[in-house]
N, C-alpha and C positions, 0 to 999 in steps of 0.2 A: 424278813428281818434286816437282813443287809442294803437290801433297798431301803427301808426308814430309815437305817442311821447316815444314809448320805442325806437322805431329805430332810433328816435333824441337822445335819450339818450344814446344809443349805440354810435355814433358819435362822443359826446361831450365828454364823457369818455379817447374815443379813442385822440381826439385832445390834450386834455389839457396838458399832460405832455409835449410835446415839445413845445405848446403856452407857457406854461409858464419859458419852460429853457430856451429860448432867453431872457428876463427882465430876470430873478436871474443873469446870465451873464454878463448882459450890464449892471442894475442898475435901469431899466426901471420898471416900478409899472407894477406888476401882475393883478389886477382889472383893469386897465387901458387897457391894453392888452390883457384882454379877452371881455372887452366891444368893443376896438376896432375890434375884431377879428370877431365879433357877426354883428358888425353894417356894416363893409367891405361885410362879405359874405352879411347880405342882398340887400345892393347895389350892389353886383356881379350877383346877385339875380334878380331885377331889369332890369339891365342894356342888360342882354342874355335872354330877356322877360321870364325866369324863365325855361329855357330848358336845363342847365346843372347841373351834379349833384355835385356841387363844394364847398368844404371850405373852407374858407380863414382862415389862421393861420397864425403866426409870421415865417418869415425869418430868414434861418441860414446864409445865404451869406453875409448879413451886420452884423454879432459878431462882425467881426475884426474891420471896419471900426466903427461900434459904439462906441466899444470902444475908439478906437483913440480918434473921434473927442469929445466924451462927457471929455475925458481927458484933452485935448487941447483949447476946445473951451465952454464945457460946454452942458448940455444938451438940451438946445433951438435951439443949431448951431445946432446939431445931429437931432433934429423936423426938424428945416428948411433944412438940406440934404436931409429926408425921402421922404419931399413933393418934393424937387424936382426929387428924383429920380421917383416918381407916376407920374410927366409930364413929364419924359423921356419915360416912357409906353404910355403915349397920342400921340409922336410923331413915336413913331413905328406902332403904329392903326394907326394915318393917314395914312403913308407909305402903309400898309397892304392893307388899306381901296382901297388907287388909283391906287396900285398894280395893287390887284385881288390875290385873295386866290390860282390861279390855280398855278402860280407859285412855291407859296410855298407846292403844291403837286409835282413839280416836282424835288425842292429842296431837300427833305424830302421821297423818294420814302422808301417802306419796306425794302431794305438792310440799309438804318442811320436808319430811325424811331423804327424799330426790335430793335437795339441795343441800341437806347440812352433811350429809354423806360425802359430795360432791366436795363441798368445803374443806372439810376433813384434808381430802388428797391436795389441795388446791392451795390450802394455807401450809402446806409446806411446800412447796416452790419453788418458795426463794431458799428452803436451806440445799434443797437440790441443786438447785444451781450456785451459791454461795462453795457447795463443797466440789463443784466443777470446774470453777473459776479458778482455781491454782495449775492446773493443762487442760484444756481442753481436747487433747489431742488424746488423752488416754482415757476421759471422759466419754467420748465419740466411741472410740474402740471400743471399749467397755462394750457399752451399750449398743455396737454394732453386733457386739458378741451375741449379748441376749436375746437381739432381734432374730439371727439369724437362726441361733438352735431353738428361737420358738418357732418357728415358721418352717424352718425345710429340714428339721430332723422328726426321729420317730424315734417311738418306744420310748424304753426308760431315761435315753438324754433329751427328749424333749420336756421331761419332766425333770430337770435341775438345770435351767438356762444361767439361775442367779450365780449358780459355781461356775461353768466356763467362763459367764461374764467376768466374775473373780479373776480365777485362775488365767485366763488370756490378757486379763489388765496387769496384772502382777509381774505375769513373765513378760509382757513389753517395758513396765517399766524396770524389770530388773537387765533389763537390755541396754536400756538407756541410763543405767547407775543413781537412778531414783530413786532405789531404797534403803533407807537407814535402818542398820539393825541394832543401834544401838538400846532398843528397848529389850531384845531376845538376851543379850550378852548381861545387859543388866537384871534383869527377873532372875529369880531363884529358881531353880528346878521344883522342890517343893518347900511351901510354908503356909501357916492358915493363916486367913485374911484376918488384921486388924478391927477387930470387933471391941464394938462402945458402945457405952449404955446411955439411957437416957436419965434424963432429969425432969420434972414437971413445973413449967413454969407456967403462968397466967399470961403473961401479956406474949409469949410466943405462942400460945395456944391461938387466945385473941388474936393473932396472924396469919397463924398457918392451917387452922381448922375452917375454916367459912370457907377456903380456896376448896374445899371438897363439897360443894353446893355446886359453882362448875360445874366443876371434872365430873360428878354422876352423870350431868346434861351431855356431857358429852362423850360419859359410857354411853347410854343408851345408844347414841348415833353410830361409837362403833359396834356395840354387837348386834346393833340394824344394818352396820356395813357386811362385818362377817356373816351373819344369816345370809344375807341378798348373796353376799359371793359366792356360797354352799348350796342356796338354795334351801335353806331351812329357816324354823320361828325358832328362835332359841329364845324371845320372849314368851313365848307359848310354854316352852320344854329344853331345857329342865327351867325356866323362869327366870324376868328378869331378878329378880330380890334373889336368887342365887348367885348369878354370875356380879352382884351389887356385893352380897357377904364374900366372897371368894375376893374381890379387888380389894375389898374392904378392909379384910384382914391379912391379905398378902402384904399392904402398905403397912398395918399395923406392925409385921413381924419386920419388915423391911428396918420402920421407924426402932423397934427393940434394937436390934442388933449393929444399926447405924450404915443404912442404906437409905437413897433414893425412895420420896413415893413411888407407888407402881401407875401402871393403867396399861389396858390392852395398846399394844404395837402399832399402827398403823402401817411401817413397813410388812410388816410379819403377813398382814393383809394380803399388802400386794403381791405378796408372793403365792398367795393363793388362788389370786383371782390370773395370777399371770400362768400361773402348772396345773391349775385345776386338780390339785395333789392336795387333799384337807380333813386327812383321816387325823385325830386328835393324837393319837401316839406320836404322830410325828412331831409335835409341838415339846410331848413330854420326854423326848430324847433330846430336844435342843433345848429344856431346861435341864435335865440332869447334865449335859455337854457343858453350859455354864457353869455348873456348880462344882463341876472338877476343873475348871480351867480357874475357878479362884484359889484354890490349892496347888495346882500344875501348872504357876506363874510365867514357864517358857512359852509355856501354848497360846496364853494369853499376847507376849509380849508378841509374839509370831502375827497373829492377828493381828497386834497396833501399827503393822510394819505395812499393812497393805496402806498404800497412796489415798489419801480422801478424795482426789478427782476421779480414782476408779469406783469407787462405793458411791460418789456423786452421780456420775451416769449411768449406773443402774437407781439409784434412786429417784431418776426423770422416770423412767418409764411406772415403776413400783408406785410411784406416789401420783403420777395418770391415771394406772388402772383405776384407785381409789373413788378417783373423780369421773369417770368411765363410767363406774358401776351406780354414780347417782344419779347419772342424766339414764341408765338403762332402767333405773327403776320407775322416773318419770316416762318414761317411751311404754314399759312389759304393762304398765297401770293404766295405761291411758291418758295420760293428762291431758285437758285439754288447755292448753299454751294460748289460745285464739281469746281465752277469758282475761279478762283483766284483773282480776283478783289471783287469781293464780300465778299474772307477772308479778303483780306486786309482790305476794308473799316471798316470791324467788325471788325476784331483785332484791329485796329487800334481804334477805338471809345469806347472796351472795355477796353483796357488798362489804356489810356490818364481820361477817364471817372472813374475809380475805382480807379487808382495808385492818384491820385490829382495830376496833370499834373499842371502848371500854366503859363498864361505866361504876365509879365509886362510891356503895351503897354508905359508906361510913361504916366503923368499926370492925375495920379489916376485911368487910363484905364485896369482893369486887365481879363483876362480872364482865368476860372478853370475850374476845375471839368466838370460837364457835357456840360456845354456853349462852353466849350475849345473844347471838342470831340465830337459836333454836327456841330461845324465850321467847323473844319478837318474831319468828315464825310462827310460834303457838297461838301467840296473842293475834298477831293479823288474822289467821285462819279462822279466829271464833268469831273474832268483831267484822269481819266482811262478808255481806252477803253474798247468796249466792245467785250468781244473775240468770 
């Protein structure tokens, strides 16, 4: 038991900085957003009878869109788009559901999945390094930390590398008078997060609902990431059109309550592929850890105080593994790279997937980044034959 709750903590460390740069962003309350973030996973939690190792965090794919509409329409319209973007995740589970999952193995075989995996870790980057670029001196360290207690420690501390990384960047820069605490001094000990309701409007709908045609494309890719890291089909069991209703409605309660959409981690990932530590409790200690720290506002402010160039240099290696684990799926599958079809479809889905490819179907319909080059990997791999 005591072991999980550092491994929760390890998690929730890991999550918070990009839970909470979506709200500074948009405008959207920070406590609101880690409580929603806490209360989603556990219903994602719930929902996949507790068999995947998943967190749910705030979405970067609706910044833009949020902004617009809270500009436009105000922040209620921007609730009522989130929610309905969560019941656009409802209608892809059904589809899935009467499907049959087997398809989407055959859609999705190791030449797209290898790469849009790969993507995933790869199309962030540059925010790794973006949050490294303010020292890279603590940056380095950081992540010298991690390297090392993954490599020449044992037992239980080789399994939380991401907190010495922490912890050893923290106290260097609190050596060097780097850290402002002004956020701890200001937070409340306790108070409840700022919660707003939503409103229904049409043409924020028309905005912010179609961006959930995406983001399913590129649930799938991660919980093809997490399987592959675990070593498990969580599209087989408990199914995708679960782990689809669990995002689906975690966003929804997000959007009620006046939170961030959700979608699985990617960070959260890496830390799984990094400790090979991926028992699902541990995820649901670093949601309930959030959901008190949106209440116990010192705790929170305590976490905002750690440096971004240290959470930057653990996010090089976290956001590697990611892309690590799609060239191993290409290698454990066989693929054979000597085919030219097989280069195309991966050039082609690493490029469009890394470059931010986009393309504007009309009527708020847009497709990026990875959604864009898992489409166009789908589509190459049918129409190419096979030589």
């Amino acid at each position: 038991m005591n072991k999980q709750l550092v491994f929760g903590l390890q998690h929730l460390f890991t999550m918070f900085g990009a839970t909470v740069l979506v709200p500074i962003l948009t405008g959207l309350n920070i406590s609101v957003a880690l409580f929603t973030a806490g209360v989603g996973t556990l219903f994602f939690h719930w929902v996949t009878k507790g068999k995947v190792p998943v967190f749910l965090g705030s979405s970067f794919a609706f910044i833009a869109a949020l902004q617009l509409v809270i500009k436009e329409h105000g922040l209620g319209a921007a609730q009522g788009g989130i929610m309905a973007a969560g019941f656009v995740y409802l209608g892809v589970a059904a589809l899935v559901y009467y499907v049959g999952p087997g398809i989407l193995h055959r859609l999705f075989p190791p030449i797209v999945i290898g790469p849009v995996i790969a993507i995933i870790g790869l199309s962030l980057a540059p925010v790794a390094i973006k949050m490294s670029t303010g020292n890279w001196g603590l940056a380095i360290f950081s992540l010298s930390i991690v390297v090392g207690v993954s490599m020449f420690f044992k037992g239980f501390f080789k399994m939380v590398p991401v907190l010495f990384g922490l912890g050893g960047g923290y106290l260097a820069a609190l050596v060097f008078g780097l850290i402002d605490f002004t956020p701890i001094r200001e937070a409340a000990w306790l108070a409840v997060p700022a919660f707003t309701w939503p409103t229904f409007n049409i043409a924020a709908i028309a905005i912010m609902a179609p961006i959930a045609i995406a983001t399913a494309v590129e649930h799938f890719g991660d919980v093809m990431a997490v399987g592959t890291t675990v070593e498990d089909d969580f599209v087989k069991d408990p199914g995708l059109h679960r782990t689809l209703i669990g995002d689906g409605v975690a966003t929804a309660i997000a959007g009620f309550f006046g939170g961030p959409a959700n979608t699985t981690y990617s960070e959260n990932t890496g830390v799984l592929a990094l400790t090979r530590v991926w028992h699902p409790v541990i995820m649901r200690w670093a949601a309930v850890f959030a959901i008190g720290i949106a209440f116990v506002q010192k705790i929170g402010g305590f976490i905002s105080t750690i440096p971004t160039p240290v959470v930057g240099g653990i996010a090089i290696i976290l956001f590697g593994m990611i892309a690590a684990i799609g060239v191993r799926t290409v290698v454990e599958n066989k693929v054979d790279m000597s085919k030219s079809r097989n280069l195309i479809v991966s050039s082609v889905i690493f490029v469009l997937g890394i470059g931010g490819a986009a393309v504007n179907l009309g009527g708020g319909i847009k497709f990026e980044g990875i959604g864009l080059a898992a489409i166009v990997g789908i589509i190459l791999n049918q129409l190419l034959p096979q030589e």
